[in-house]
N, C-alpha and C positions, 0 to 999 in steps of 0.2 A: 673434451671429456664430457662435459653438461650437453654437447649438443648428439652425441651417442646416447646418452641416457635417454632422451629425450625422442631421442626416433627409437629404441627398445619399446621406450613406454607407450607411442604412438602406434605402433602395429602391434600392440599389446591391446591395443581399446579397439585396434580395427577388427581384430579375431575375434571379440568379442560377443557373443549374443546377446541383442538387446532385448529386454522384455518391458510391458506395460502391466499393471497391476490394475485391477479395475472389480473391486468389491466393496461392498458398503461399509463392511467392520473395518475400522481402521487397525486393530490389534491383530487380525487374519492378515490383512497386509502386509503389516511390520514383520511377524511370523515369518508368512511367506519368503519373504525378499532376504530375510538372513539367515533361512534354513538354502535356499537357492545361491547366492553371493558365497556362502562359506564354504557350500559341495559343488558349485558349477562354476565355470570360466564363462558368468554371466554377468552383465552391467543391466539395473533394474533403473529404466529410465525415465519413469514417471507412474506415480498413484493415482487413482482418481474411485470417486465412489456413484459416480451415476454411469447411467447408460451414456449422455449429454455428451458428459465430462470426457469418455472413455474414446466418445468420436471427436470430437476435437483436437484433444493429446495424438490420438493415433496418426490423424495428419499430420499433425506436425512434428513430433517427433518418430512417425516412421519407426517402429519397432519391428523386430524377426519376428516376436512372439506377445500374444496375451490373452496370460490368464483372467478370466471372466466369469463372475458367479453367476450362478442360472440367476441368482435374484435379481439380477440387472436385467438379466435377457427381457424381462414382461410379454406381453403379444403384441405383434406376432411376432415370433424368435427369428422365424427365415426371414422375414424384412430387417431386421435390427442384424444380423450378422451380414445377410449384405450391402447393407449403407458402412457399417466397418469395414467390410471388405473394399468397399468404393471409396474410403477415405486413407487405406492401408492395404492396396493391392496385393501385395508380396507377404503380407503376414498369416502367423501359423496361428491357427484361434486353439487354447486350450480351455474347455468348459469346466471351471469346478460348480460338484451339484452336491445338493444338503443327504440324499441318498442312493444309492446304488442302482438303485429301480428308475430313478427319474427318467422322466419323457423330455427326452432331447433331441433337437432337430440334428444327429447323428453327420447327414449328408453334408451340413456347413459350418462343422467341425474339424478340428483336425485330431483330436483328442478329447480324454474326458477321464477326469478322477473327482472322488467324492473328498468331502471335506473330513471325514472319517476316518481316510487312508492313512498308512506309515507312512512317514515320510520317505523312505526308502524309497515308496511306490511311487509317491509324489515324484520324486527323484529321476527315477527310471521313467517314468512317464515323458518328462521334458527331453530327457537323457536322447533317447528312441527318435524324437523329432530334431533332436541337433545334428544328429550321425546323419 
């Protein structure tokens, strides 16, 4: 019986999407990760608040996805999203930016919502890139 449960709950974490969190406020994080955890069938598999931090975690734990404040990005953005990329081949970069207008390197992106947004939007945003 425990070893049924046990393979449920194992291809339960396989289905999983994993995301990395990577913004400097630790309270936007927190937010984050239990507005995400409670509306999506996501597993939030490490926080981090530098740029540094964000490539290292991403090698090693290999995330689907992560959210990334522009205030990490610094310059130049295209280099910094592809040294993540070189460190997390297969992951989906979603940019949150302080406003709507912000100048974003678009092309090495995979997404982009501002910190402003409903969470709904939030929501469907991630949502979009899981389908």
């Amino acid at each position: 019986m425990k070893m049924g449960g046990y393979t449920n709950s194992r291809k339960r974490e396989e289905k999983m999407n994993r995301i990395l969190l990577a913004h400097p406020h630790p309270a936007f994080r927190s937010a984050l990760a239990l507005l995400l955890e409670t509306r999506l069938d996501v597993q939030i598999v490490g926080q981090v608040n530098s740029m540094d931090g964000l490539l290292c975690e991403a090698a090693a734990v290999q995330p689907d996805f992560v959210i990334l404040s522009q205030d990490l990005l610094g310059e130049p953005a295209h280099a910094r999203l592809n040294a993540l990329r070189q460190q997390a081949p297969h992951v989906k970069i979603l940019v949150a930016c302080a406003r709507p207008d912000a100048d974003l390197p678009v092309d090495c992106t995979d997404a982009v919502f501002c910190h402003t947004d409903l969470p709904e939007t939030i929501v469907a945003a991630i949502q979009a890139l899981i389908q």
